[in-house]
C-alpha positions in Angstrom: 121.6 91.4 107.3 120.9 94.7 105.5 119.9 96.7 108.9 119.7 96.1 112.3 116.0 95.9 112.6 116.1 92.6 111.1 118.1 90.8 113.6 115.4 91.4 115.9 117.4 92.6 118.6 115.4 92.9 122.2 113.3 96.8 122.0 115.5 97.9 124.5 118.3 97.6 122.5 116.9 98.3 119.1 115.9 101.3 121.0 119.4 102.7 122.0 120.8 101.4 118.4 118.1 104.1 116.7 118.8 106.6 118.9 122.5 106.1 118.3 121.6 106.6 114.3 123.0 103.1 113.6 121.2 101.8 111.0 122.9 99.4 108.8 125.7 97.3 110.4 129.5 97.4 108.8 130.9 94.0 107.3 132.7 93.1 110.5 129.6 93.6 112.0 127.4 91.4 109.7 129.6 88.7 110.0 130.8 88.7 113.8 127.4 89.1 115.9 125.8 86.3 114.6 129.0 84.1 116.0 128.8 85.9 118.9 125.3 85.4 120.0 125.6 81.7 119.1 128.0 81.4 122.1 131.2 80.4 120.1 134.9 81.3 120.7 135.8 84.1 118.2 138.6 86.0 116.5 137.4 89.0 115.0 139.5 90.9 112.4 139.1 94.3 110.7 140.3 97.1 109.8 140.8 100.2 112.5 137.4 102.0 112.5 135.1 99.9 111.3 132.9 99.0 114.1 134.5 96.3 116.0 133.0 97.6 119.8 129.6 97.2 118.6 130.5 94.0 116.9 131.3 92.4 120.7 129.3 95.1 122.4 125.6 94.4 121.0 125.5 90.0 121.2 127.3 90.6 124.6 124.4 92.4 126.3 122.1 90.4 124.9 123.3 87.2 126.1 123.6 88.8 129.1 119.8 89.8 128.6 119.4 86.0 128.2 121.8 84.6 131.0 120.7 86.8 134.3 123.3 84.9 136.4 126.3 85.6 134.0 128.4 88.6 133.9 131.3 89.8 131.1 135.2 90.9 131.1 136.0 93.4 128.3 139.8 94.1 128.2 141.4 96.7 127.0 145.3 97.6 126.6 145.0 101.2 127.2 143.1 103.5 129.7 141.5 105.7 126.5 140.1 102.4 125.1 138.9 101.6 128.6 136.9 104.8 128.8 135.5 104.8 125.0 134.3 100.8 125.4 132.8 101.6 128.7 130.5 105.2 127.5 129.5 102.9 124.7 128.0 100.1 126.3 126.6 102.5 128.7 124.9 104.3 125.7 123.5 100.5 124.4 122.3 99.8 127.3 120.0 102.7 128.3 118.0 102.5 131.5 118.4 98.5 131.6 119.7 98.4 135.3 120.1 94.9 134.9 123.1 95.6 132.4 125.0 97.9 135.0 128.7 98.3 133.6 131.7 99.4 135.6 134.9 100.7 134.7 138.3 99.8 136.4 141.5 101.5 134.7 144.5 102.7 136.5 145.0 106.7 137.4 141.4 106.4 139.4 140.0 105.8 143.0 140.7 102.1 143.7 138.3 102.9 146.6 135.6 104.3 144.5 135.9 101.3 142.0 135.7 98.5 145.2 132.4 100.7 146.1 130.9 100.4 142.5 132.0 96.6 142.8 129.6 96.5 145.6 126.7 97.2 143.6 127.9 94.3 141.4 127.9 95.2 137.8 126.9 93.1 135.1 129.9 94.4 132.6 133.5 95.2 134.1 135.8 97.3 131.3 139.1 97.1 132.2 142.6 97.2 132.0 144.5 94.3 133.0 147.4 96.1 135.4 143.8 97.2 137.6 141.4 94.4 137.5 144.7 92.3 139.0 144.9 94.8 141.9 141.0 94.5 142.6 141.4 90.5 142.4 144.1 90.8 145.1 141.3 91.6 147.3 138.2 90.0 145.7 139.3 87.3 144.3 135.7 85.6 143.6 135.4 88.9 141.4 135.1 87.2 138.3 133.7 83.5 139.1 130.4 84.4 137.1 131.9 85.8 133.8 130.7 83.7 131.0 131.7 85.9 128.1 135.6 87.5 128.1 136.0 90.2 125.0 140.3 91.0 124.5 139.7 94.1 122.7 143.0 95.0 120.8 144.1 91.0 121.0 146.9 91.4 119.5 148.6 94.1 122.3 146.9 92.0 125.3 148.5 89.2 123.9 152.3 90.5 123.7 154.3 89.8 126.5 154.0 93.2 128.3 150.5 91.7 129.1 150.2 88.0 129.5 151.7 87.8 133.2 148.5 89.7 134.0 146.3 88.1 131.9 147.7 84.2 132.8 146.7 86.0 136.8 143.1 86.7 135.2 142.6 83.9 133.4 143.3 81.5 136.6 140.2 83.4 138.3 137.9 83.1 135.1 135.1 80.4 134.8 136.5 77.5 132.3 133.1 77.2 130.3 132.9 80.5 129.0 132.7 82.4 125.5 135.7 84.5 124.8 136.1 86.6 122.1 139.1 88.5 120.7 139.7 91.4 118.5 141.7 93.1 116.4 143.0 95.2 113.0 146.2 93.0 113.1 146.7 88.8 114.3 150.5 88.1 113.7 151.0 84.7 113.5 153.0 84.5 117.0 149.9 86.1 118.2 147.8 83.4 116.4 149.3 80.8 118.4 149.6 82.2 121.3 145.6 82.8 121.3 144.8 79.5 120.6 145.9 78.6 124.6 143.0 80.2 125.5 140.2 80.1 122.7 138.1 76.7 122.4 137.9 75.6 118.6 137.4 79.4 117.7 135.5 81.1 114.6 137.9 83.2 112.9 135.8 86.6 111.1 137.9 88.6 109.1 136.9 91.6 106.8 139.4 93.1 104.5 142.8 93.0 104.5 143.4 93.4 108.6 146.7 94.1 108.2 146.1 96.9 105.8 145.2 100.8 106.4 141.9 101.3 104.8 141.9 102.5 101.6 140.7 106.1 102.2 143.7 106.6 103.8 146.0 108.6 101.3 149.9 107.6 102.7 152.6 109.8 101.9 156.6 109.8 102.9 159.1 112.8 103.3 162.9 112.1 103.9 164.8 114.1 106.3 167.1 114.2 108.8 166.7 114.4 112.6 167.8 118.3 112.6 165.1 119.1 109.4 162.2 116.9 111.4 161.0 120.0 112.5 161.5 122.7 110.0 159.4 120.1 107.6 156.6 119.9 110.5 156.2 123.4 110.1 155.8 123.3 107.1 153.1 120.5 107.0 150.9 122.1 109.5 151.0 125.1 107.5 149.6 123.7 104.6 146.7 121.3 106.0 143.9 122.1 107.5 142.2 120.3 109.7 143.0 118.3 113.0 146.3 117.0 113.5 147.7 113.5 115.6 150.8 113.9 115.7 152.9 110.3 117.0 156.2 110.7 118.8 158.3 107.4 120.0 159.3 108.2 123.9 157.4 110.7 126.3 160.2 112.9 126.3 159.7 114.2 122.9 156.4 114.0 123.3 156.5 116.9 125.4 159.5 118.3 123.8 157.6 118.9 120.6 154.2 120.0 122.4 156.6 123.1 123.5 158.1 123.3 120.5 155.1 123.8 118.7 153.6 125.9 120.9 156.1 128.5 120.7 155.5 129.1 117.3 151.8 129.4 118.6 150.2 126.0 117.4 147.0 125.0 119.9 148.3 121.8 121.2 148.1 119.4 123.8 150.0 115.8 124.4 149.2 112.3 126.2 151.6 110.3 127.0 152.1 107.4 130.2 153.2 109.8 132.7 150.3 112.4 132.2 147.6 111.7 135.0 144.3 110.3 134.1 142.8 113.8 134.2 145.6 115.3 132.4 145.3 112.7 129.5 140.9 113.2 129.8 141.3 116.9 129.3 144.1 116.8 126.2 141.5 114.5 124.4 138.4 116.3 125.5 139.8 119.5 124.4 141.5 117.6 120.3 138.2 116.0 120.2 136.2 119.5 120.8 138.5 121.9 119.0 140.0 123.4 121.5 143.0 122.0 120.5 144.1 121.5 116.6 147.3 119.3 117.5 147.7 116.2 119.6 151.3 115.4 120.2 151.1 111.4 121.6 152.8 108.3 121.9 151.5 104.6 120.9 148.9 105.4 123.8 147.1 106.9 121.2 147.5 104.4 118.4 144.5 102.6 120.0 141.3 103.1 121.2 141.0 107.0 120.0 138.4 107.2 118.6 137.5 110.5 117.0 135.5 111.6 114.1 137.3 114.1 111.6 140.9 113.4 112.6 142.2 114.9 109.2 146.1 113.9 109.4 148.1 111.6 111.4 152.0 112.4 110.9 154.4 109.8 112.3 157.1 112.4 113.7 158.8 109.0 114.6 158.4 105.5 113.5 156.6 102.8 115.8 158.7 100.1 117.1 156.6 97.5 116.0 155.5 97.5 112.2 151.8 96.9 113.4 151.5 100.1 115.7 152.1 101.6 112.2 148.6 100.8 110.9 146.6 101.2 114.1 148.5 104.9 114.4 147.3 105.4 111.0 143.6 104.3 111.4 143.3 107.3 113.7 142.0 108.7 110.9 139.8 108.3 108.0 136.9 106.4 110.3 133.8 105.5 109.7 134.2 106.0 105.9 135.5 109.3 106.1 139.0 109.9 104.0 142.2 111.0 105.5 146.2 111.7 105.0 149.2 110.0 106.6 152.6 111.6 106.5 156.2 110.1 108.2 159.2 111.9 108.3 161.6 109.1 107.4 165.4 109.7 108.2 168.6 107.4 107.2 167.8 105.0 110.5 164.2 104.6 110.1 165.1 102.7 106.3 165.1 98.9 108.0 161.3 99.5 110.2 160.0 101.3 107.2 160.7 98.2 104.9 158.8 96.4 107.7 156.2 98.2 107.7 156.0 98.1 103.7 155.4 94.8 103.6 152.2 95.2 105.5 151.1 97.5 102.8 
């Protein structure tokens, strides 16, 4: 399709899409919402930032437009995601009260989520670690859900996550439409989604296991003790917002004081922040307030912010993929971008790793 108009979404939806300035849908897009609102089992694949939400977003309200007695799951791995997923179908959505959406991440009120359960919301957005502790205590919560999106499939899917989501899964309808998304499907991942997709579409755009090609990539070797001095150095000479990733919490914060005694504005996330804490450090990158963002692999998903000029891996992921959805932090939406690591003697095994995605 060349624009939305022509899929002849409902008005109320074409609406919201207009007012939204969307106009022309991305290749993932093209591709995956037609699957999608014929009701199939999908995996979706794509590059970071190039419109996977609305790909599962827009046929999953309208279904739900179509099915009044069905409600949806959207999964998430991280809290940010959550959030982002959840103001976005809200936006899609409008006035629709019939396509009430509630959001159930950790770090909030469980007893102001179980209230907004009472009004019983078409949509939940959650994380798996919360939607467990609601089913605890409701556990015919999700016995109407005939569509389940895994955004981020490949992180639900690891085995941080599947105790959770084998717990979630048991409480889900069998006939249902799930759909699962993605910038990277590693063939252990492959597998393991089969158990719980029914003969499933597979939609890929691009290379998914390649940064986008607006992303100029660049490499610096150093040592542990010169990390910093060549830091300095590179936020000296670029302009523009910085995400800076960092491999464990405790240099996560170590560096944010770092750099702030040589006067840097900057702020950090990281697991141990609260959920206000981690609200307020993106609020104030995303507004300016803040030129640096010091973060773990929190951040490597779901952040979505426009004109994210650098992302500078202070440290190496541990896990080759991480490395190109830390990456797509930047250079969204067809904007360009730069990626910098400071590679020492011990990162020289991972970085081969993460080469050979390249």
């Amino acid at each position: 399709m060349s624009n939305f108009d022509s899929y002849g979404f409902p008005p109320s939806i074409s609406k919201e899409l207009h007012k939204l300035g969307f106009v022309k849908p991305t290749p993932i897009q093209a591709q995956a919402i037609p699957v999608a609102l014929s009701g199939r089992d999908m995996m979706g694949m794509a590059q970071t930032g190039t419109g996977k939400t609305a790909a599962f977003a827009l046929p999953m309200l309208i279904r739900l437009m179509s099915h009044p007695q069905q409600t949806a799951l959207v999964l998430a791995p991280t809290r940010e995601l959550a959030m982002q997923i959840h103001a976005f179908v809200k936006q899609l959505s409008g006035k629709n009260i019939n396509l009430h959406s509630a959001l159930l991440i950790g770090g909030a009120s469980m007893h102001n989520q179980t209230r907004e359960l009472r009004q019983r919301p078409r949509i939940l957005i959650a994380t798996p670690g919360r939607l467990v502790d609601h089913l605890r205590s409701q556990p015919k919560l999700l016995q109407n859900a005939g569509i389940l999106v895994l955004d981020e499939a490949d992180r639900m899917l690891d085995m941080g996550f599947l105790p959770q989501l084998k717990v979630i899964l048991r409480n889900l309808p069998k006939v249902r439409q799930t759909m699962m998304f993605s910038a990277t499907f590693p063939n252990a991942i492959k597998n393991l989604a089969a158990q719980f997709l029914n003969k499933p579409a597979e939609v890929a755009v691009g290379e998914p296991s390649r940064p986008v090609q607006k992303i100029e990539q660049a490499i610096i070797e150093t040592t542990q003790k010169g990390k910093n001095d060549i830091l300095l150095d590179e936020l000296n000479a670029r302009q523009g917002p910085v995400l800076i990733f960092t491999r464990t919490k405790h240099r996560t914060d170590r560096l944010s004081r770092y750099l702030e005694s040589y006067g840097y504005n900057v702020t950090r996330i990281h697991g141990n922040r609260t959920q206000a804490q981690r609200r307020n450090a993106i609020e104030g990158f995303r507004s300016g307030e803040f030129r640096i963002l010091v973060a773990t692999d929190i951040a490597a998903r779901g952040l979505d912010i426009d004109g994210i000029a650098h992302v500078i891996n202070y440290d190496l992921p541990q896990v080759p993929e991480d490395y190109i959805h830390r990456i797509g932090r930047t250079a969204r939406n067809g904007k360009a971008g730069q990626a910098l690591c400071l590679l020492t003697p011990e990162d020289r095994g991972m970085w081969k790793a993460i080469s050979r995605l390249n």
